[in-house]
C-alpha positions as CSV (number, residue, x, y, z in Angstrom):
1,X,-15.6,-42.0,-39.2
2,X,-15.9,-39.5,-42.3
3,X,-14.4,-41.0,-45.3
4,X,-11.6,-38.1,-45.3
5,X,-10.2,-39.8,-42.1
6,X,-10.2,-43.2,-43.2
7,X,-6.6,-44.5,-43.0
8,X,-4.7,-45.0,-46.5
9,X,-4.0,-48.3,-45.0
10,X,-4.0,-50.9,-41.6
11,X,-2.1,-53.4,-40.8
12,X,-1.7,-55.7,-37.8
13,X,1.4,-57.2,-36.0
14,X,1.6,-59.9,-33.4
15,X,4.2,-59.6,-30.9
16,X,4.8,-61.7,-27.8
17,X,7.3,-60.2,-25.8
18,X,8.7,-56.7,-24.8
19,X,11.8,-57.3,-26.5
20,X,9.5,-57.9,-29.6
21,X,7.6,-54.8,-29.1
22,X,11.0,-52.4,-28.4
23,X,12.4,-54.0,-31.7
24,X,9.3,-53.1,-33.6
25,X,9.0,-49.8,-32.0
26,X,12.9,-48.9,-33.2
27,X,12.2,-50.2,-36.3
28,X,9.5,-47.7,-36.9
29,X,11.3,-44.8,-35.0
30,X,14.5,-45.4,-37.8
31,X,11.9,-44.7,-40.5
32,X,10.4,-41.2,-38.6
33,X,11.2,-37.7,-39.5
34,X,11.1,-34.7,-38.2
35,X,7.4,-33.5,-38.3
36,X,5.8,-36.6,-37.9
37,X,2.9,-37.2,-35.6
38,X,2.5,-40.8,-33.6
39,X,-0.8,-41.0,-31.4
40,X,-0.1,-44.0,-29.3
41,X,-3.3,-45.7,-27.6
42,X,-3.6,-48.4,-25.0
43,X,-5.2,-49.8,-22.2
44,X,-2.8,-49.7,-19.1
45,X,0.2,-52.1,-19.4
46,X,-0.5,-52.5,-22.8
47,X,3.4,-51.6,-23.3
48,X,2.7,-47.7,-24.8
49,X,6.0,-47.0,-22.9
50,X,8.2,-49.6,-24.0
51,X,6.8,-48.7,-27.8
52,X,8.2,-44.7,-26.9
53,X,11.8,-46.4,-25.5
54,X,11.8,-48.2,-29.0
55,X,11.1,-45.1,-30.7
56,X,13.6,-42.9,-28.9
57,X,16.2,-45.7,-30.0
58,X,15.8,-45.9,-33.4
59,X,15.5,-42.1,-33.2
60,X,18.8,-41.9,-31.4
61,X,17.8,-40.0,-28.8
62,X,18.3,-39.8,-24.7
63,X,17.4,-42.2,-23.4
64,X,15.6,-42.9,-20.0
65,X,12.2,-42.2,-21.2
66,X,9.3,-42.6,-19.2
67,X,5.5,-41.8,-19.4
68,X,5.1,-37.9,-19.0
69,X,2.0,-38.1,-16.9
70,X,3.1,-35.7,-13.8
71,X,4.3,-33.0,-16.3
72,X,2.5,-33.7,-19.5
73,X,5.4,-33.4,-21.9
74,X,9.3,-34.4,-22.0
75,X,11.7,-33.8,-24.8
76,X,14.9,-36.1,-25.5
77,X,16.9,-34.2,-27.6
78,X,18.9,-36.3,-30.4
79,X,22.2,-37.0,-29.2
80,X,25.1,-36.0,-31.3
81,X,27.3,-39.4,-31.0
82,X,24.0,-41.4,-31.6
83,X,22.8,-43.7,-34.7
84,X,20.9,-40.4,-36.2
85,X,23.6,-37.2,-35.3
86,X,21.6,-34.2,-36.3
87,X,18.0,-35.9,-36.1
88,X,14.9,-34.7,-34.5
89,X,14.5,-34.8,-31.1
90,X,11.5,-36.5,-29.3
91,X,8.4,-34.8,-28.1
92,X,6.9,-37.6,-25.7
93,X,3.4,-35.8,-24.9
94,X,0.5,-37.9,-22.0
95,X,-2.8,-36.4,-23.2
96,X,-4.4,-39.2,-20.4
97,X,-5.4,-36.1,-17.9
98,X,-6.1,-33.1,-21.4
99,X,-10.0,-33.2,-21.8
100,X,-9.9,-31.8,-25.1
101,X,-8.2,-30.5,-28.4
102,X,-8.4,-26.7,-27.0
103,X,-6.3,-28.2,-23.9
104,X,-3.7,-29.6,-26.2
105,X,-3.6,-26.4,-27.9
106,X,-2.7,-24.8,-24.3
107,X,0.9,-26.7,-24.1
108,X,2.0,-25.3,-27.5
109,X,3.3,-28.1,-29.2
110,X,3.2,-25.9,-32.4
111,X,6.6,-24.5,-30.9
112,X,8.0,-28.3,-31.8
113,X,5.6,-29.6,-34.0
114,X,7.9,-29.2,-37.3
115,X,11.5,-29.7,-36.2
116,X,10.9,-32.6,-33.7
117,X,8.7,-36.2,-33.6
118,X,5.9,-36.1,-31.4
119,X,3.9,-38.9,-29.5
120,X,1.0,-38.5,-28.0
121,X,-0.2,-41.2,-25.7
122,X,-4.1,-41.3,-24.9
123,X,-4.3,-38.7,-28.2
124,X,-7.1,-39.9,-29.8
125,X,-9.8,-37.4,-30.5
126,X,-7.1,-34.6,-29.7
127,X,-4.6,-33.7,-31.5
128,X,-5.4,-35.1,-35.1
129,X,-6.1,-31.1,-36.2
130,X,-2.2,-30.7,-35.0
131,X,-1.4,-32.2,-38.6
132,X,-2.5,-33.3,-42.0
133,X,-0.7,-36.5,-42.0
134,X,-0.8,-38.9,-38.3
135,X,0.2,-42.3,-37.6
136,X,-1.5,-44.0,-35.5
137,X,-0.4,-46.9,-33.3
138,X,-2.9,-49.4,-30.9
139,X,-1.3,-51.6,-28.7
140,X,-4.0,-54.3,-27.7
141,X,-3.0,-56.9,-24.6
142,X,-4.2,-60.3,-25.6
143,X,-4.6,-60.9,-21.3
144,X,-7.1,-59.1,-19.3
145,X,-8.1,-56.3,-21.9
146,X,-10.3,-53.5,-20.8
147,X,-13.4,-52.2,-23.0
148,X,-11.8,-49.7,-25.5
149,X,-14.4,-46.9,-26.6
150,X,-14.3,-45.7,-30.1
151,X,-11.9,-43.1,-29.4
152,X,-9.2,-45.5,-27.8
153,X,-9.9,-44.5,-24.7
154,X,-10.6,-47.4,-22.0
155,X,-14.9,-47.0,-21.0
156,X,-14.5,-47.6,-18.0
157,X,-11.9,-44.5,-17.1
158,X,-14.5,-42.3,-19.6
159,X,-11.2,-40.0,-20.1
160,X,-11.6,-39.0,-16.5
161,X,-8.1,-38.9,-14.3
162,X,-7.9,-41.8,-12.0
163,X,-5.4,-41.2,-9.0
164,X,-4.9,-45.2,-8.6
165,X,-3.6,-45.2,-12.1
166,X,-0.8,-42.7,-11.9
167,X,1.9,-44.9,-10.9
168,X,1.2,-47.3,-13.7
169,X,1.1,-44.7,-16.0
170,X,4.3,-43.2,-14.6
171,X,6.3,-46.3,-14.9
172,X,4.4,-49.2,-17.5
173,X,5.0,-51.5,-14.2
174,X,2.7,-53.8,-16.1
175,X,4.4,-54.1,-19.3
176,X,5.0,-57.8,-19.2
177,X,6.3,-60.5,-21.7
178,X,2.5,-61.1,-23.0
179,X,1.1,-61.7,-26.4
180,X,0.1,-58.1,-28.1
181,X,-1.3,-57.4,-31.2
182,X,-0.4,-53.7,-32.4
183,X,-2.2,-51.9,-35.2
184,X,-0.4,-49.0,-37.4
185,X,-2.9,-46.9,-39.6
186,X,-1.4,-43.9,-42.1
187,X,-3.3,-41.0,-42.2
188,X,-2.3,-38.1,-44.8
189,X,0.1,-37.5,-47.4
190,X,3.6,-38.3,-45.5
191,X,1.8,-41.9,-44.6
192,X,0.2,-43.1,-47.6
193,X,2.2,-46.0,-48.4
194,X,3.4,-48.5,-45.2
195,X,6.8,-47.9,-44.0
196,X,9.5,-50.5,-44.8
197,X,10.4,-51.5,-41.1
198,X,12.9,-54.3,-42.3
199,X,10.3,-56.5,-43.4
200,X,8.1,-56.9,-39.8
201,X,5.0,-56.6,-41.9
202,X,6.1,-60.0,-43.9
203,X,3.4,-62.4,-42.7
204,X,1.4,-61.0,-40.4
205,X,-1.8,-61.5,-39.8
């Protein structure tokens, strides 16, 4: 990693059950703005779904969010009578099946980019030219993980679409109450310092 992408900071949380990792998730999404970039990475069921639900809440958007993998991107506007009237709406984006940056570019999320919050699952590698600031969140299963290359991306899947995967993907089936370690990193000016979050970084590992 070139030194001009090295995070202004990491830290680590330890979470051990859904609930846990949906309160964290809101937490955060209380704290986002309109403009801000969230690439989400994970192996499958590593709860990158359940993260999005909690981000939609504290957000105070529609809820009913799912993974976008049959249609790439879904928006949940901000509702009105909400916790956040007149907030940004959500951009979820699944990058799982997008090769490349140039194919990211093809769904013109510049149309969004400023006046909404978008999160990109499996967005690693392609979309960090989308902004100058990111935040980045890894979600790491402590049961049965899968070898994660260097860009996030499971090894074994080599970024490749797998058909047996889709209904996972669709619907974080295997987001069970598990131990998880998740890992924010701020990249940019709007992340340079670690968000509040109510404390959740107090003792952590």
């Amino acid at each position: 990693m070139a030194p001009a992408e090295m995070p202004h900071w990491e830290e680590s949380l330890r979470v051990t059950t859904a609930d846990q990792t949906h309160a964290l998730a809101a937490a955060l999404g209380a704290e986002l703005q309109a403009g801000d970039l969230v690439v989400l990475t994970g192996e499958l069921g590593a709860g990158k779904t359940t993260f999005t639900q909690g981000l939609g809440e504290g957000l105070g958007v529609r809820s009913g969010i799912i993974s976008p993998t049959f249609v790439l991107v879904r928006i949940h506007p901000n509702l009105p009578d909400g916790p956040r009237p007149g907030g940004p709406d959500l951009v979820h984006v699944d990058a799982y099946r997008l090769g490349s940056a140039s194919e990211i570019d093809d769904i013109d999320l510049e149309n969004t980019l400023d006046s909404a919050v978008t999160v990109v699952e499996w967005g690693r590698g392609r979309v960090e030219h989308l902004s100058e600031s990111r935040l980045e969140v890894d979600l790491h299963r402590a049961i049965g993980l899968e070898p994660v290359g260097p860009d996030g991306v499971a090894d074994a899947a080599e970024r490749k679409p797998n058909p047996a995967h889709t209904e996972i993907l669709d619907f974080d089936t295997e987001d069970l109450d598990e131990p998880r370690t998740i890992v924010l990193r701020g990249f940019g000016p709007r992340w340079s310092t670690i968000p509040a979050l109510g404390g959740a970084f107090e003792g952590t590992p």
